[in-house]
PDB file with one MODEL, atoms N, CA, C and O in Angstrom:
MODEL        1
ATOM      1  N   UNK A   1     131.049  85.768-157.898  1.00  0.00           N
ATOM      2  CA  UNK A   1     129.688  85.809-158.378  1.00  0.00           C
ATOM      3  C   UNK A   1     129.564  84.882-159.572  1.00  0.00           C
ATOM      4  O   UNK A   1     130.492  84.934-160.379  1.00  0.00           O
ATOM      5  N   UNK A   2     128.752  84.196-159.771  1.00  0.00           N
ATOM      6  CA  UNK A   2     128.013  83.159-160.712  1.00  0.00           C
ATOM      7  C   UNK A   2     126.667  83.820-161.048  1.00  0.00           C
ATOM      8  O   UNK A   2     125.845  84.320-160.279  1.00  0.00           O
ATOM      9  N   UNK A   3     126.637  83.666-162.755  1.00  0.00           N
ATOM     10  CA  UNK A   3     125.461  84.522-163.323  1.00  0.00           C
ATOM     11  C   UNK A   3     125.268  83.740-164.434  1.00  0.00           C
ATOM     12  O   UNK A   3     126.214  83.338-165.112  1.00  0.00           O
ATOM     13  N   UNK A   4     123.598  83.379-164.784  1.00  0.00           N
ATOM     14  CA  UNK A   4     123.225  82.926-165.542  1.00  0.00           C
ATOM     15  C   UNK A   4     121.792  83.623-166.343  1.00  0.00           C
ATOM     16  O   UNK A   4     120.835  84.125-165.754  1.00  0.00           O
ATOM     17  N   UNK A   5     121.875  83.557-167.073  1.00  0.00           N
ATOM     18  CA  UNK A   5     120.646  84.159-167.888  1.00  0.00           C
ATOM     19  C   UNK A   5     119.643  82.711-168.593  1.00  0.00           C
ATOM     20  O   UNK A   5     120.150  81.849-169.310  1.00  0.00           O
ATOM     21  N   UNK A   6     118.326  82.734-168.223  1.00  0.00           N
ATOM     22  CA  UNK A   6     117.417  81.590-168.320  1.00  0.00           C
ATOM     23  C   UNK A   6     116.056  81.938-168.730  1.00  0.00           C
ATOM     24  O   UNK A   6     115.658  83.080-168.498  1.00  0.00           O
ATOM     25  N   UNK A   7     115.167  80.948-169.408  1.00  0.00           N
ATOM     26  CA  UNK A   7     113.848  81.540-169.642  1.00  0.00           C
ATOM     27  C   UNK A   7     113.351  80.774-169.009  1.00  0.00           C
ATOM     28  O   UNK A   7     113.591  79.572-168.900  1.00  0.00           O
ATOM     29  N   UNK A   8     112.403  81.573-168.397  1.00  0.00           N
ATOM     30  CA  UNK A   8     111.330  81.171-167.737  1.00  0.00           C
ATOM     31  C   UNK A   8     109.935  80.912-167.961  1.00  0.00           C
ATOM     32  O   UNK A   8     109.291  81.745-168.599  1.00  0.00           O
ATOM     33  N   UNK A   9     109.302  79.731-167.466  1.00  0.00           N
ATOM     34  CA  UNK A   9     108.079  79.228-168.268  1.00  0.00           C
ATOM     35  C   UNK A   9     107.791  79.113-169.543  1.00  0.00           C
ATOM     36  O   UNK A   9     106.823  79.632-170.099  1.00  0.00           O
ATOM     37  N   UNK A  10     108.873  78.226-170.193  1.00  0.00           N
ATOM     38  CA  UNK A  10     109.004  77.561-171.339  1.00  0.00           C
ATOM     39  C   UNK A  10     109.919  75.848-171.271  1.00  0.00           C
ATOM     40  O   UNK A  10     110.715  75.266-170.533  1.00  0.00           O
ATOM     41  N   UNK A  11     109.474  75.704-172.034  1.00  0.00           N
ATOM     42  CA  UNK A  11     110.289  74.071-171.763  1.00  0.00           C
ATOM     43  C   UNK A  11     111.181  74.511-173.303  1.00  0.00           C
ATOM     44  O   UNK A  11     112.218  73.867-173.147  1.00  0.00           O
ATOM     45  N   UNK A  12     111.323  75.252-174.678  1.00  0.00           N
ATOM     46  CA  UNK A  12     112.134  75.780-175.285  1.00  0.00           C
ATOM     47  C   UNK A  12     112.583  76.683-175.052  1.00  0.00           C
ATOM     48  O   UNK A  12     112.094  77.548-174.326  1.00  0.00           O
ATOM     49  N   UNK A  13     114.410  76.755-176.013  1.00  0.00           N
ATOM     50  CA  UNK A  13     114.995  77.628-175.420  1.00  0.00           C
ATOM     51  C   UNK A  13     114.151  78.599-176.288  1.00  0.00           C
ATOM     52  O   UNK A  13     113.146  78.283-176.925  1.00  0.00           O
ATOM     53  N   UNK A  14     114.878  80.190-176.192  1.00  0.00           N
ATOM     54  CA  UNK A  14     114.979  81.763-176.655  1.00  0.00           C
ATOM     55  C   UNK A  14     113.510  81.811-176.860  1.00  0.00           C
ATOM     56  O   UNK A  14     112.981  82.175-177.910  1.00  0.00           O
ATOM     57  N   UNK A  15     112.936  81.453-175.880  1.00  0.00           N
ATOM     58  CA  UNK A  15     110.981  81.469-175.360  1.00  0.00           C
ATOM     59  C   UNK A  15     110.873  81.710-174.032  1.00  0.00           C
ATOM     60  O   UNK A  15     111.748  81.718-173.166  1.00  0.00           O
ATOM     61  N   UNK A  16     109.474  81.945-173.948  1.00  0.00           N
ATOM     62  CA  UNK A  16     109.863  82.829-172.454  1.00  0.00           C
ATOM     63  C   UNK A  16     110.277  83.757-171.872  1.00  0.00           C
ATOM     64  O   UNK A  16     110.973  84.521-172.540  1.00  0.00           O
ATOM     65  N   UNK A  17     110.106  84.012-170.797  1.00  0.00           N
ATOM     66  CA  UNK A  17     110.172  85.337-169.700  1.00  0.00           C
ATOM     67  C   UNK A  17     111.915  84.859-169.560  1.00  0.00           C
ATOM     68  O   UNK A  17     112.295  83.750-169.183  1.00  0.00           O
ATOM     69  N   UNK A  18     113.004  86.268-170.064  1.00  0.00           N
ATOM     70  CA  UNK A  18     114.359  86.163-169.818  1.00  0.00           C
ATOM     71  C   UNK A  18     114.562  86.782-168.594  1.00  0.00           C
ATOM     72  O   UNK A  18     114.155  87.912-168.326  1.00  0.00           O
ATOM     73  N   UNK A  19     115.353  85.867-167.649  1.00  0.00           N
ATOM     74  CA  UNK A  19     115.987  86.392-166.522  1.00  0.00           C
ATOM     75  C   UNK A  19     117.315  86.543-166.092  1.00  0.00           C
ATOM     76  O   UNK A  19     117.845  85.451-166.301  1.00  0.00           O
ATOM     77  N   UNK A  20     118.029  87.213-165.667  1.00  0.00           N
ATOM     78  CA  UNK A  20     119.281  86.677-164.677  1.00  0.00           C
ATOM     79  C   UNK A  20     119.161  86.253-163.498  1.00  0.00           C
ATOM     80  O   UNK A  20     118.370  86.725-162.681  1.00  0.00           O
ATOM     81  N   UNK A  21     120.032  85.198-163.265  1.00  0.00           N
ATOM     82  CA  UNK A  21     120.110  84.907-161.739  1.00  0.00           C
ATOM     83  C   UNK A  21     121.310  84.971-161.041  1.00  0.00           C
ATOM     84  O   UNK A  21     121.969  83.933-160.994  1.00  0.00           O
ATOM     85  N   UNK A  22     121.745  85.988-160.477  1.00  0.00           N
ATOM     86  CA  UNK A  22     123.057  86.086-159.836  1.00  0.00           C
ATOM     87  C   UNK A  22     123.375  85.118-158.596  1.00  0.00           C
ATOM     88  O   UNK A  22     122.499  85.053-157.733  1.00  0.00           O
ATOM     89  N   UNK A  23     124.298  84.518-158.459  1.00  0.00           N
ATOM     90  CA  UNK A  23     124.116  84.244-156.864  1.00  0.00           C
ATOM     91  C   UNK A  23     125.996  84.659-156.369  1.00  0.00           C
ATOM     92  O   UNK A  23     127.126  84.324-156.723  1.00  0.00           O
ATOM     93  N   UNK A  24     125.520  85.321-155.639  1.00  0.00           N
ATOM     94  CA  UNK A  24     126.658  86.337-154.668  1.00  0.00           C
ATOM     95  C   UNK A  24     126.965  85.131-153.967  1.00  0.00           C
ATOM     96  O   UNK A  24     126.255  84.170-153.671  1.00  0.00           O
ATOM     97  N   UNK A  25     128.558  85.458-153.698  1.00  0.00           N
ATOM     98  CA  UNK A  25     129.186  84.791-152.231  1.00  0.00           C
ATOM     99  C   UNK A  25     128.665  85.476-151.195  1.00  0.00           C
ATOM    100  O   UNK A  25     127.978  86.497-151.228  1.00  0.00           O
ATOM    101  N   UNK A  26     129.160  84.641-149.972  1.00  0.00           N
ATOM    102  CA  UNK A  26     128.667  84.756-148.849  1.00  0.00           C
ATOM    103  C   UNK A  26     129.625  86.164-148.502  1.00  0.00           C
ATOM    104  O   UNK A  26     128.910  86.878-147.799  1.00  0.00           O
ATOM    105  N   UNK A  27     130.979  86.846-148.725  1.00  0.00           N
ATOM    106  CA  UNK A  27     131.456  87.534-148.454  1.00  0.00           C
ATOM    107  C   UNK A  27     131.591  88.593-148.985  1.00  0.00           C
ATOM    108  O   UNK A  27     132.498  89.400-148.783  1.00  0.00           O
ATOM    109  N   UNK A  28     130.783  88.677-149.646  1.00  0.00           N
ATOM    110  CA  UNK A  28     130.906  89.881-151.191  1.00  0.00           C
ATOM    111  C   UNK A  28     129.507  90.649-151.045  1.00  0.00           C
ATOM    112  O   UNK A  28     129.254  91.264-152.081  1.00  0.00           O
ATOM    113  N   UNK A  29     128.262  90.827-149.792  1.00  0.00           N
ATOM    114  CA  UNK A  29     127.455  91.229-150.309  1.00  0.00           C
ATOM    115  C   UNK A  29     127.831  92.627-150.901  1.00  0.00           C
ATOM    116  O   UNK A  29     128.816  93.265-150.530  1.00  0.00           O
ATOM    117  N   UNK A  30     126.948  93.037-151.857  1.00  0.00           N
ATOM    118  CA  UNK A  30     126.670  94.304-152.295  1.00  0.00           C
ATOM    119  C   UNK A  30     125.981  95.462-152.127  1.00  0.00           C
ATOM    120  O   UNK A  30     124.790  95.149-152.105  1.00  0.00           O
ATOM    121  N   UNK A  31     126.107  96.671-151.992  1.00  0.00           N
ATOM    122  CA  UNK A  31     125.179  97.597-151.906  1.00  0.00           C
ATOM    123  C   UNK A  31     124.019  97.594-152.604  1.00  0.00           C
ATOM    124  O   UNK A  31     123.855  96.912-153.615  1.00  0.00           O
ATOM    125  N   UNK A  32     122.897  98.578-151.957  1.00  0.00           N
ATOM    126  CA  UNK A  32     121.536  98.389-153.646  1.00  0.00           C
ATOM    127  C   UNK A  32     122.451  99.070-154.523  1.00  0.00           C
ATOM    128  O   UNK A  32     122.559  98.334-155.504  1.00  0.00           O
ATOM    129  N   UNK A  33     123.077  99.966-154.662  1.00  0.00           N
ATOM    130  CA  UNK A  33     123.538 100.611-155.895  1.00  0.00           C
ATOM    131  C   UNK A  33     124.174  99.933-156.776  1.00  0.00           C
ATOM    132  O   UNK A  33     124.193 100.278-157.958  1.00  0.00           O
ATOM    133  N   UNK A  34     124.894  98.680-156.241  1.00  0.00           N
ATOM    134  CA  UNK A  34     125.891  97.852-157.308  1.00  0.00           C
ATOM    135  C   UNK A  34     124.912  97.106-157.669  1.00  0.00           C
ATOM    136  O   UNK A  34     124.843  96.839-158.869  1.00  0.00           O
ATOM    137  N   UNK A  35     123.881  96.560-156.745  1.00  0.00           N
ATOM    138  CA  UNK A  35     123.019  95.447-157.349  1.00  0.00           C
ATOM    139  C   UNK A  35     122.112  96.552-158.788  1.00  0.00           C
ATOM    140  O   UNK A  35     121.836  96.147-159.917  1.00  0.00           O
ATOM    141  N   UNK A  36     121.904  97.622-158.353  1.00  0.00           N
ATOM    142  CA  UNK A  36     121.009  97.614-159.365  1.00  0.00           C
ATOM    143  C   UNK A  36     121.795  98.001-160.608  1.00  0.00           C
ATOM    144  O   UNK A  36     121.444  97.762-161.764  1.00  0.00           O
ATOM    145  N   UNK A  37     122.792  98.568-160.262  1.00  0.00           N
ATOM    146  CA  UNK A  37     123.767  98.881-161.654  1.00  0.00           C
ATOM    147  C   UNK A  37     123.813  97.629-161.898  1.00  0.00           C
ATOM    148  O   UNK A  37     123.381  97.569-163.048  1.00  0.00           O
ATOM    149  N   UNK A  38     124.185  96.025-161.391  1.00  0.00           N
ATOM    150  CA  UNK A  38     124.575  94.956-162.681  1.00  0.00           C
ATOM    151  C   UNK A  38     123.079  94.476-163.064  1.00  0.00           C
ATOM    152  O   UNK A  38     122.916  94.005-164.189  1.00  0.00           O
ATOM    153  N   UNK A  39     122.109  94.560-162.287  1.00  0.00           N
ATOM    154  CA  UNK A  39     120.591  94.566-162.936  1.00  0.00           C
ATOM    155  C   UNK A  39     120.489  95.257-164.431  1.00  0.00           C
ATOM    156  O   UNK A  39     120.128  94.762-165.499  1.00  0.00           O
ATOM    157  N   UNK A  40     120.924  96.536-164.119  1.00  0.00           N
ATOM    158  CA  UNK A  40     121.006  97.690-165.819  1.00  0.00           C
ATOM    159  C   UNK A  40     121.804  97.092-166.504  1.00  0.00           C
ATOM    160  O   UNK A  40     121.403  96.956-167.660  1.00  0.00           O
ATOM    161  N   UNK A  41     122.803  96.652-166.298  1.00  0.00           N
ATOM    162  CA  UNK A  41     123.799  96.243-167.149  1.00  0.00           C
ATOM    163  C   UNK A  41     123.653  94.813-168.267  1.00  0.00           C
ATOM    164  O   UNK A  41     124.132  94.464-169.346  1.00  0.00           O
ATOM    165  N   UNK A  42     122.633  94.256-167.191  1.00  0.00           N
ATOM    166  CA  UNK A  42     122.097  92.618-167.671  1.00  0.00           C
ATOM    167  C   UNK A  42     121.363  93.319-168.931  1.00  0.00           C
ATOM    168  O   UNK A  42     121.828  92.907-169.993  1.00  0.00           O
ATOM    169  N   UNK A  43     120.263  94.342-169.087  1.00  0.00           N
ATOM    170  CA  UNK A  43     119.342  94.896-169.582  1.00  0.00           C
ATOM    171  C   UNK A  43     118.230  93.553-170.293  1.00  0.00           C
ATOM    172  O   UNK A  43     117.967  93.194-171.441  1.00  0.00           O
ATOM    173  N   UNK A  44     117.811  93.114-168.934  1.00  0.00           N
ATOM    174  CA  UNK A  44     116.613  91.884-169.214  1.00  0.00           C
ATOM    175  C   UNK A  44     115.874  92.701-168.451  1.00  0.00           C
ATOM    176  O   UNK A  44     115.962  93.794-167.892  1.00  0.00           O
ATOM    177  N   UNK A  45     115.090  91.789-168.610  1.00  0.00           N
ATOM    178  CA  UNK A  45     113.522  92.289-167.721  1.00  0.00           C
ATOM    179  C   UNK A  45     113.721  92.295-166.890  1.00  0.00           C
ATOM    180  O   UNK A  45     113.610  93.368-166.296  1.00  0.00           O
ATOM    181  N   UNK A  46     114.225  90.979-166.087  1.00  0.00           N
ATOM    182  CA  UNK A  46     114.100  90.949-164.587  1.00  0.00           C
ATOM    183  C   UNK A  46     115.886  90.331-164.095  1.00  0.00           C
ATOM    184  O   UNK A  46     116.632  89.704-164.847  1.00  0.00           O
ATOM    185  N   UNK A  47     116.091  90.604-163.145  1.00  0.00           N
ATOM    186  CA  UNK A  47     117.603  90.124-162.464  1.00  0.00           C
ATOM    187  C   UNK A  47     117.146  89.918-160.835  1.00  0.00           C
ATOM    188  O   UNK A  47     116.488  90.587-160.039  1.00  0.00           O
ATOM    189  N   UNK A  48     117.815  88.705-160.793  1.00  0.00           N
ATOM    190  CA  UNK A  48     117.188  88.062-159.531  1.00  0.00           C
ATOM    191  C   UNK A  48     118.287  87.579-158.832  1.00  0.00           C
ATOM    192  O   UNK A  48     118.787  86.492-159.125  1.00  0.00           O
ATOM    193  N   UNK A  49     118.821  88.461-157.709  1.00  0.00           N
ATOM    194  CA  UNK A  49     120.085  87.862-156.746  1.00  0.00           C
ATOM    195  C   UNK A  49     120.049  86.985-155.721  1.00  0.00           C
ATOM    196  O   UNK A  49     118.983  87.096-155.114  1.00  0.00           O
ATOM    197  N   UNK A  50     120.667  86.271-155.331  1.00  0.00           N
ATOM    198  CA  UNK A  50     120.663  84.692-154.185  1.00  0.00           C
ATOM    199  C   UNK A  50     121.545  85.159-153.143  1.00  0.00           C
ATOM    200  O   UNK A  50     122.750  85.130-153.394  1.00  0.00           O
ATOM    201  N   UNK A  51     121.331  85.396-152.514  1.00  0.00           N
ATOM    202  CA  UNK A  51     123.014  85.847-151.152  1.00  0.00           C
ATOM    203  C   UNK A  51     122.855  84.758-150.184  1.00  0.00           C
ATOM    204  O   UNK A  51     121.709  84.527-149.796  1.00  0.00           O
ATOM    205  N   UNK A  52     123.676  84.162-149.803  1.00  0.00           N
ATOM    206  CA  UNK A  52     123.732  83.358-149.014  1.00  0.00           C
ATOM    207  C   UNK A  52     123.416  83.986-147.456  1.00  0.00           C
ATOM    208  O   UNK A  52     123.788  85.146-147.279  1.00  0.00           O
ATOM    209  N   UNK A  53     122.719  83.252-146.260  1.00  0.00           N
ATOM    210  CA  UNK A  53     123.063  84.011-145.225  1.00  0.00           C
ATOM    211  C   UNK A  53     123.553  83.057-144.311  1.00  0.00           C
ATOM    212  O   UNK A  53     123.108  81.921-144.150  1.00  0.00           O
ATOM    213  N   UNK A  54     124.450  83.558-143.753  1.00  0.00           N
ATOM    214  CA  UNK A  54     125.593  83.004-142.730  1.00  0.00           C
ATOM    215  C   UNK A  54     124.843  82.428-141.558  1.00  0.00           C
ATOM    216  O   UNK A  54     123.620  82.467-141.423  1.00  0.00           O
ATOM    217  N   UNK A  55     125.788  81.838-140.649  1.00  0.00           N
ATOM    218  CA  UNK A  55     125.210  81.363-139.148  1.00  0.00           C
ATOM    219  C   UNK A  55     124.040  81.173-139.306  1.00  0.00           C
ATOM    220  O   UNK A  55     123.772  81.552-138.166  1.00  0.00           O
ATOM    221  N   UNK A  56     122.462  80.755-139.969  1.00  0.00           N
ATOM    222  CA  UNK A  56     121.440  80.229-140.009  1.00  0.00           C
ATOM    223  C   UNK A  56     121.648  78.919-139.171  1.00  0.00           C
ATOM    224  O   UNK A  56     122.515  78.061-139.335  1.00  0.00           O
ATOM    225  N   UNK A  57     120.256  78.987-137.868  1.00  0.00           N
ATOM    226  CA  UNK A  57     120.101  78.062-137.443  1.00  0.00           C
ATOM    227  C   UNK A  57     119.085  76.738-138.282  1.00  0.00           C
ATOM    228  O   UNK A  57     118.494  75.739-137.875  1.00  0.00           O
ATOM    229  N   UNK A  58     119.242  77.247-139.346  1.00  0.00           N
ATOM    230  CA  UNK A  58     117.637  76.653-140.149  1.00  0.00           C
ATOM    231  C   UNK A  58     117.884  74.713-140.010  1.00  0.00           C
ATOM    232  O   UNK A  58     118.710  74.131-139.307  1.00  0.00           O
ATOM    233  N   UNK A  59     117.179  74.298-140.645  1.00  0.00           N
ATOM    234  CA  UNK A  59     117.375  72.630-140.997  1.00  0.00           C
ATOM    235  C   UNK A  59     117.994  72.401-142.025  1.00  0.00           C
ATOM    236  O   UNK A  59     118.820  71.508-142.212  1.00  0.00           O
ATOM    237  N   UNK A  60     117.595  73.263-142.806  1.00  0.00           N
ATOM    238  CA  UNK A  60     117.917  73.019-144.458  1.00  0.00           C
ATOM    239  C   UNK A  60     119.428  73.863-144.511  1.00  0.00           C
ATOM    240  O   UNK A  60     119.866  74.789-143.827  1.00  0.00           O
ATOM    241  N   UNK A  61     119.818  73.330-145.296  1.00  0.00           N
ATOM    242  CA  UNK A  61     121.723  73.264-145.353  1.00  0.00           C
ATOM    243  C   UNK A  61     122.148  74.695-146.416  1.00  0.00           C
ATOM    244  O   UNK A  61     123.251  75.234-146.503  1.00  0.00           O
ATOM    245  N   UNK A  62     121.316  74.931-146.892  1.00  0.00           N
ATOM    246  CA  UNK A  62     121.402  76.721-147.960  1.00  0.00           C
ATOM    247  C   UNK A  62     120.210  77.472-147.804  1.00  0.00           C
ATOM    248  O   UNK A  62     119.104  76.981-148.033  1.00  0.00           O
ATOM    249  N   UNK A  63     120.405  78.798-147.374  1.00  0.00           N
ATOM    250  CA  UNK A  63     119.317  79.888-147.143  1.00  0.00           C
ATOM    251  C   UNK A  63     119.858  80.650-147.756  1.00  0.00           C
ATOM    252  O   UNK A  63     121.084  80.649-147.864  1.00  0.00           O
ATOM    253  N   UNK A  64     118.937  81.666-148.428  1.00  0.00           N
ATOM    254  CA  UNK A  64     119.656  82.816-149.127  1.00  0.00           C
ATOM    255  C   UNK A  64     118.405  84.307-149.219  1.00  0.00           C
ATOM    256  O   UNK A  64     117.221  84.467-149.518  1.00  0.00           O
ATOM    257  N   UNK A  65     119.176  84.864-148.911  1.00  0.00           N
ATOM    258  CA  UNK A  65     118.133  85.902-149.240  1.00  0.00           C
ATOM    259  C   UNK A  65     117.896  86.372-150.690  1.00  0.00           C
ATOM    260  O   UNK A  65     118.844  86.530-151.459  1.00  0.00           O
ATOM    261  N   UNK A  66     116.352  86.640-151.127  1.00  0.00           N
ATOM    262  CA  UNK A  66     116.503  86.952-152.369  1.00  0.00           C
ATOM    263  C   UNK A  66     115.888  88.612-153.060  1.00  0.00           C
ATOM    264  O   UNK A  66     114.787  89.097-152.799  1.00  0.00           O
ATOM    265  N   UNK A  67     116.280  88.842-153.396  1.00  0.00           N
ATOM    266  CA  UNK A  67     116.397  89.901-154.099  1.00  0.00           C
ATOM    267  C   UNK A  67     116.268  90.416-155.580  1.00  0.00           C
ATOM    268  O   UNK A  67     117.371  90.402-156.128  1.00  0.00           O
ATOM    269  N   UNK A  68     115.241  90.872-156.405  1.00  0.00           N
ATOM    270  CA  UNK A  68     114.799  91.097-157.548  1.00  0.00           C
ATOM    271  C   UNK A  68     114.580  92.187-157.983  1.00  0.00           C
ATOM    272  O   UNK A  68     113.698  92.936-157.561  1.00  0.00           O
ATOM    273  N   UNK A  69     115.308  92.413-158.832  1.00  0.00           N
ATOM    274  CA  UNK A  69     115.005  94.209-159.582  1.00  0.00           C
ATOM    275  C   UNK A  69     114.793  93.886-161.263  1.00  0.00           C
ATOM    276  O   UNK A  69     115.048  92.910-161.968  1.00  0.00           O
ATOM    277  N   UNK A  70     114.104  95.423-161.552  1.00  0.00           N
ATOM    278  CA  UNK A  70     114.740  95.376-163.264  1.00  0.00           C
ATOM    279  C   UNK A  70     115.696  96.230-163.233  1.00  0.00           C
ATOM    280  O   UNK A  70     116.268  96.737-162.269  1.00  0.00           O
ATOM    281  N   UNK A  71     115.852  96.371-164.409  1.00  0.00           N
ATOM    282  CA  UNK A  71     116.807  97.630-164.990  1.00  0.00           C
ATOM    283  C   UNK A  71     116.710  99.128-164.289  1.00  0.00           C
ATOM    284  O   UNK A  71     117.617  99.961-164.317  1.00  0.00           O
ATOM    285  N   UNK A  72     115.395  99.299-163.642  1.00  0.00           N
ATOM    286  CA  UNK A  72     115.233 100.365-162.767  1.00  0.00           C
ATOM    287  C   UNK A  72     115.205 100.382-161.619  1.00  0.00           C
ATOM    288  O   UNK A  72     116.004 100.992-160.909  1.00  0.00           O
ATOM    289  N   UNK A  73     114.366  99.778-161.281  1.00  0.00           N
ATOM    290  CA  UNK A  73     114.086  99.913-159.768  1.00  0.00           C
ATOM    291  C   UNK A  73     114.453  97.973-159.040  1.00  0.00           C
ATOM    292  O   UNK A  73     114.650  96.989-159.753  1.00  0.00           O
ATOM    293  N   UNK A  74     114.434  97.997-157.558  1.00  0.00           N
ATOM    294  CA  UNK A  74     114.166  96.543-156.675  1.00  0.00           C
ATOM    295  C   UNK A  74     112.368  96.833-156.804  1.00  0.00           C
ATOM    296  O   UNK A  74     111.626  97.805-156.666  1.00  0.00           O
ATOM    297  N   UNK A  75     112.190  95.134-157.206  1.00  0.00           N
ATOM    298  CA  UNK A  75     110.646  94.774-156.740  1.00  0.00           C
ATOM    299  C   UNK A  75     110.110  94.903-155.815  1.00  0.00           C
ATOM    300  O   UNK A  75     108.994  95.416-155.722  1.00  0.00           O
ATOM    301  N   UNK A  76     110.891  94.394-154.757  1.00  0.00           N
ATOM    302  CA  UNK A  76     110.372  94.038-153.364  1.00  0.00           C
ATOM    303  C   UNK A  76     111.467  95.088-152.387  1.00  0.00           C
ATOM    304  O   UNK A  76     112.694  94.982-152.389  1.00  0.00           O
ATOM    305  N   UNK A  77     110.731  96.017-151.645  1.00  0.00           N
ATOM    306  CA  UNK A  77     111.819  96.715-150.533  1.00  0.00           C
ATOM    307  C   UNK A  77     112.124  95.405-149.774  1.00  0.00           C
ATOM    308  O   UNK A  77     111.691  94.253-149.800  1.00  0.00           O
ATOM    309  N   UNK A  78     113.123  96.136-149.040  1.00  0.00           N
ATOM    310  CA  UNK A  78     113.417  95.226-147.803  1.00  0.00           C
ATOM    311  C   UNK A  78     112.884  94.612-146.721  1.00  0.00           C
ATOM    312  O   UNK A  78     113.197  93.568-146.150  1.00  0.00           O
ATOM    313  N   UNK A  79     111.903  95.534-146.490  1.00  0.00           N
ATOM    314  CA  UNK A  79     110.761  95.010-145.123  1.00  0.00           C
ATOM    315  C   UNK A  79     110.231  93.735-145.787  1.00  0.00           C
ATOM    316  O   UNK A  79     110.085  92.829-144.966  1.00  0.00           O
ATOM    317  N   UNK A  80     109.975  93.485-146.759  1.00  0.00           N
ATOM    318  CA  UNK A  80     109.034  92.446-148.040  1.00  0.00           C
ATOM    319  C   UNK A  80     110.020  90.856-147.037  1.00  0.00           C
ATOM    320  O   UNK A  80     111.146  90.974-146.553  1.00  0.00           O
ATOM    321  N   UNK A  81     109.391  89.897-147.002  1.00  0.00           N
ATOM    322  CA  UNK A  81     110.260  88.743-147.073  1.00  0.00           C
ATOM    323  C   UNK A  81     110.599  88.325-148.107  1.00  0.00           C
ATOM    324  O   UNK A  81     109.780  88.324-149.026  1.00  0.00           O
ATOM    325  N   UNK A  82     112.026  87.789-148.328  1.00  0.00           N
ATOM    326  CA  UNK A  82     112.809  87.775-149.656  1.00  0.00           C
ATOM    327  C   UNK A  82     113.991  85.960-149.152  1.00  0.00           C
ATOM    328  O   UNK A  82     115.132  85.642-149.487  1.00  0.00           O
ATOM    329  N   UNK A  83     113.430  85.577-148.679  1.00  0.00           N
ATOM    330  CA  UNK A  83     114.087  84.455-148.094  1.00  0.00           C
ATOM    331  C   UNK A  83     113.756  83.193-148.860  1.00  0.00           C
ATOM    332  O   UNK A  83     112.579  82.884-149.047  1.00  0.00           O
ATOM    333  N   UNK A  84     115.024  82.256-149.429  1.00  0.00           N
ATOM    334  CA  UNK A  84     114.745  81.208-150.129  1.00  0.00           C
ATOM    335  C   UNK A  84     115.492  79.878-149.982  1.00  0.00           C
ATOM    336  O   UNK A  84     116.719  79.982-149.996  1.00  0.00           O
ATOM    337  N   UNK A  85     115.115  78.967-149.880  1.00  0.00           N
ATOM    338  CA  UNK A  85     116.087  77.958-149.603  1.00  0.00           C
ATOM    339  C   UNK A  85     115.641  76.520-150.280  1.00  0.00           C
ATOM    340  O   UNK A  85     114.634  76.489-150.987  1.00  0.00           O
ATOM    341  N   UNK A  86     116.343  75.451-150.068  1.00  0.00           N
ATOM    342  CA  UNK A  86     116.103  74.240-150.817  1.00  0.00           C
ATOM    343  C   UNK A  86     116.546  73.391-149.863  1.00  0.00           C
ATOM    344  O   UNK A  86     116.534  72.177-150.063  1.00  0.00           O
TER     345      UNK A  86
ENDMDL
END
């Protein structure tokens, strides 16, 4: 796992909306319970996970599913589309 903490909508730093952005290996996903325990643990506003997903027939060369909680709860259930790529 690779984790970074960033502000958002600011062009200065320690301004702005603070986030984490985790991005999980492809072999490591996690349960909701671990995700939201390292969400609490970040204790930012928001924590935002990247999972890679495997065998995609897509065009584009990285898909990931995404996933966002705070410290309490996930934003988006699962039914929600949570899919991101570049």
């Amino acid at each position: 796992m690779f984790a970074k903490q960033v502000d958002a909508f600011t062009e200065s730093a320690f301004k702005g909306n603070q986030a984490a952005v985790c991005f999980l290996e492809e072999d490591h996903e996690k349960d909701d319970s671990w995700l939201q325990s390292l969400a609490a643990e970040f204790e930012l506003p928001l924590t935002c996970f990247l999972i890679p997903i495997t065998g995609s027939d897509c065009l584009h060369s990285r898909r990931f599913h995404l996933r966002w909680f705070t410290s309490k709860a996930e934003l988006f259930g699962k039914a929600e589309g949570r899919r991101w790529w570049n």
